[in-house]
C-alpha positions in Angstrom: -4.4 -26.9 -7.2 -4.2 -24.2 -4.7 -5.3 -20.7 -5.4 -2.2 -18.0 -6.2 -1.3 -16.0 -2.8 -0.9 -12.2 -3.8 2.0 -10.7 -1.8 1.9 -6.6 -1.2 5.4 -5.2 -0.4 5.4 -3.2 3.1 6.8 0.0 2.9 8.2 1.5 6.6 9.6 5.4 5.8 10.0 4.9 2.0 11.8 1.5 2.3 10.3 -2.0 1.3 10.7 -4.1 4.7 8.5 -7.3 4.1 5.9 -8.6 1.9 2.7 -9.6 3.2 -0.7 -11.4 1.7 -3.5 -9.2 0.6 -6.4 -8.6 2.4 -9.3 -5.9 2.4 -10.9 -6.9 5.6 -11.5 -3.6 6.8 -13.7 -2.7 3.5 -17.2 -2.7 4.4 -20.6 -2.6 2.1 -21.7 0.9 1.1 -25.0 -0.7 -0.9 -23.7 -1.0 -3.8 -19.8 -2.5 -3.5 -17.1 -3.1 -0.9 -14.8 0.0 -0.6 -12.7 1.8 1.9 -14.5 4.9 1.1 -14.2 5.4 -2.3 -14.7 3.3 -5.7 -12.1 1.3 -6.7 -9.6 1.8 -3.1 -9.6 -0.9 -0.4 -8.4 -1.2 2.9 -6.8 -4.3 4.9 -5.3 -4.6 8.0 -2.6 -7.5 9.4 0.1 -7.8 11.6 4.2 -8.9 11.1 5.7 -11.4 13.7 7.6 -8.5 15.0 4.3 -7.2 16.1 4.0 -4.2 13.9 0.6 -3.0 12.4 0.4 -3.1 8.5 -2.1 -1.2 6.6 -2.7 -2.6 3.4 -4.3 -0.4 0.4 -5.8 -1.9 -2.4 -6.6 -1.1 -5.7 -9.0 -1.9 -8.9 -7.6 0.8 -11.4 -5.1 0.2 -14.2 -1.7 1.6 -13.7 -1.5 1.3 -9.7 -0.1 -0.6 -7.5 -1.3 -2.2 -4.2 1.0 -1.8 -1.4 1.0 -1.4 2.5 2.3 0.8 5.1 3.5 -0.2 8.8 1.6 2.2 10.9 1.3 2.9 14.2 -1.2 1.0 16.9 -3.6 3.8 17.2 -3.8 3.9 13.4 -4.4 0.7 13.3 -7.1 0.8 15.5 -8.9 4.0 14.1 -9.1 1.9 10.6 -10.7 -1.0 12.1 -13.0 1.0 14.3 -14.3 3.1 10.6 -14.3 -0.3 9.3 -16.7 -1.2 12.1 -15.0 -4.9 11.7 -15.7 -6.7 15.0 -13.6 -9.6 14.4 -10.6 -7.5 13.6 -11.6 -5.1 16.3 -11.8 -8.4 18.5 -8.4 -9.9 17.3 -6.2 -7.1 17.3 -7.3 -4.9 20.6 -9.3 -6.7 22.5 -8.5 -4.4 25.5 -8.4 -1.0 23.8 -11.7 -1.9 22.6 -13.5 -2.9 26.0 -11.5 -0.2 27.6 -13.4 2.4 25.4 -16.7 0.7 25.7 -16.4 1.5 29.7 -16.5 5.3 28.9 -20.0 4.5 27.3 -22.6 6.4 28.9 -25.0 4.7 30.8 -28.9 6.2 29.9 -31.0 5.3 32.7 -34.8 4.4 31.3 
């Protein structure tokens, strides 16, 4: 028997435009639990065929509702560089990512 996919509607300007699977892959351990930033909120990140960035919020408290938000590129890539997840960092913008790591400064020894 295969596990239950949970399906998050996607909201674009107030308007439910697709569902897509949960995910919280841009939460990250803070010692003690995996959060977003706070207790209880979660934060995923995926992409529609149409190539559109969704941001995905989760939540553990009673009485709301997880749901996700099409957001733009650079959004997108602010949350997954907090996030500090290479992988998505790696999947999703490859070339912003090693275009950014050019500006590092070089410290001579």
């Amino acid at each position: 028997m295969s596990a239950k996919v949970y399906r998050v509607p996607v909201y674009d300007e107030g308007k439910i435009v697709a569902r897509v699977e949960y995910n919280n892959n841009l939460d990250w351990w803070d010692g003690h639990n995996f959060t977003s930033g706070s207790i209880g909120r979660h934060l995923g990140l995926t992409r529609l065929k149409d190539g559109s960035f969704v941001l995905i919020y989760g939540t553990q408290f009673e009485g709301e509702t997880s749901y996700a938000d099409i957001v733009s590129e650079e959004t997108a890539f602010q949350a997954a560089l907090k996030s500090g997840n290479e992988e998505i960092l790696n999947k999703y913008f490859k070339e912003k990512l090693q275009a950014m790591d050019k500006l590092e400064e070089v410290v001579s020894e």
